[in-house]
N, C-alpha and C positions, 0 to 999 in steps of 0.2 A: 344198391339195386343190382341185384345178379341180372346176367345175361341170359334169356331166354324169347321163346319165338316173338318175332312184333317187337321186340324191343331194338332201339337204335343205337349202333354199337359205333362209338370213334376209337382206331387200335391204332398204332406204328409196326409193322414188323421187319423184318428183314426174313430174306428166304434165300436158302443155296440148295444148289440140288445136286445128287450123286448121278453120277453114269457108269454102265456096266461094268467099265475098269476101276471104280470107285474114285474116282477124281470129283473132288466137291468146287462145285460153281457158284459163284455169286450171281443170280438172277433178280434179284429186285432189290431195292430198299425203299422201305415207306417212311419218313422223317415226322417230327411231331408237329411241324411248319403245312403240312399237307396231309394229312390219316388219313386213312379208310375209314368211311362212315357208310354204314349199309341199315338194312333191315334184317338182323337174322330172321331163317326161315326162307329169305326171298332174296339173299345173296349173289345168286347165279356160282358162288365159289363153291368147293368140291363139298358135299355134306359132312363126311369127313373133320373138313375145318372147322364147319358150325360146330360138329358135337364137341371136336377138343375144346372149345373155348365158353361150352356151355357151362353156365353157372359160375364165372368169372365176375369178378364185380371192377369197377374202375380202380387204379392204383394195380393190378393185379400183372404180375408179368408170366407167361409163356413161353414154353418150348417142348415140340412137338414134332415126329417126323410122320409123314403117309404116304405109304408104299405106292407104287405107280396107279396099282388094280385100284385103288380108293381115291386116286388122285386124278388125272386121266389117261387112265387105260393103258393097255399095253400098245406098243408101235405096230400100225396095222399095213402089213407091206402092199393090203387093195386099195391103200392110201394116195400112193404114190403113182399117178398118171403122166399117161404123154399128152402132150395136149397141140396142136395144129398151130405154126406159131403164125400163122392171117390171124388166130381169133384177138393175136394183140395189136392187132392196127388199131392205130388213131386215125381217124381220118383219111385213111388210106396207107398209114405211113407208117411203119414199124419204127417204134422210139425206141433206142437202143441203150438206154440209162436205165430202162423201166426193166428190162431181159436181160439184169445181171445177175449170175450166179450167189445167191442169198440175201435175194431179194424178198421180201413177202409183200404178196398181193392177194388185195380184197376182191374174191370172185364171187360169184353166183353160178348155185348148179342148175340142173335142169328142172329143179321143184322149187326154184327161186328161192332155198336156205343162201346166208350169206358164208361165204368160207372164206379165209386167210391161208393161201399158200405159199410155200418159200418154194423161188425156181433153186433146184440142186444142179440141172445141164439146161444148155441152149445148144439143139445141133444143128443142121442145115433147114429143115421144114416143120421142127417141132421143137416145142418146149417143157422138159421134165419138170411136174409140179410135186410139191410132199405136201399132201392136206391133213398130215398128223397134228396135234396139238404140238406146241414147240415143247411141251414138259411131257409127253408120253414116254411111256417106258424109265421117267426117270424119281427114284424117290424124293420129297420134297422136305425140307427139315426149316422150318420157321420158328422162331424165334422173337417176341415181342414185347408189347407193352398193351392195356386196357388202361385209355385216357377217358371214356366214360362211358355210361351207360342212362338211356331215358325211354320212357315211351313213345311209341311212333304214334304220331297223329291222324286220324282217322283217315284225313287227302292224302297221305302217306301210304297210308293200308292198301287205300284204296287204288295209288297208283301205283304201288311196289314198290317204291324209291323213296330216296330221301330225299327233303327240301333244302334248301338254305342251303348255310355254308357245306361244303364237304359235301354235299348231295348233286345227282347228278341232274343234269341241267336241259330240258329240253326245248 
């Protein structure tokens, strides 16, 4: 069964990524003990990734790189806020483990989206956040395996996710 929309894809891959001085990173490893199992189509990963691995069937391995612009985005320097460092009391209490330099935390903006910032400074009355995605601006080159392919189940469609094993869990 080839890989296409609605259909439930289990893969392994490994991903590194370049940076502007072309230095390549190891940023993830997905092992066959734990795969990715999604719904292509309904992914939430860069579209990009669905189409390289469209029409894949199981057994099938990959490798593929996508440019920043297709992957997320270019680095957007309106990213990069000061932010008031009261708004990270606890309690009253500025916890001081929480406001270390490359740190990421899950905020919320003023239209209640959720965002993950990494603090870059802490200075006397504020705190420097970077709300870019952590892989902006940098190309991504994956590399994998296609452990199977099936139909997603109607409860499935219907919630966007996968069930059972490998699925995510709410």
């Amino acid at each position: 069964m080839q890989i296409s929309n609605a259909k439930v894809v289990s893969l392994t891959y490994q991903l590194t990524v370049t940076d502007k001085n072309g230095d390549r990173e190891l940023v993830e490893t997905v092992e066959q003990e734990h795969p990715m199992v999604f719904i292509h189509g309904m992914s939430g990963l860069p579209e990009a990734f669905e189409d390289k691995i469209a029409g894949l069937s199981a057994g099938d391995t990959f490798e593929f790189s996508i440019p920043a612009e297709e992957g997320y985005g270019e680095y957007d320097a309106s990213a990069v806020v000061d932010l008031p460092k009261d708004i990270f009391k606890v309690d009253g209490e500025l916890v001081d483990e929480m406001l270390e330099v490359g740190n990421f935390l899950p905020m919320t903006d003023d239209r209640g989206n959720r965002l993950q910032g990494q603090i870059i400074e802490v200075g006397e009355d504020f705190v420097r956040m970077d709300f870019n995605h952590p892989l902006a601006d940098k190309e991504m080159f994956f590399s994998g395996a296609i452990l199977s392919v099936r139909e997603a189940t109607e409860s499935e469609l219907d919630h966007g996710h996968v069930h059972g094993e490998g699925g995510v869990h709410h």
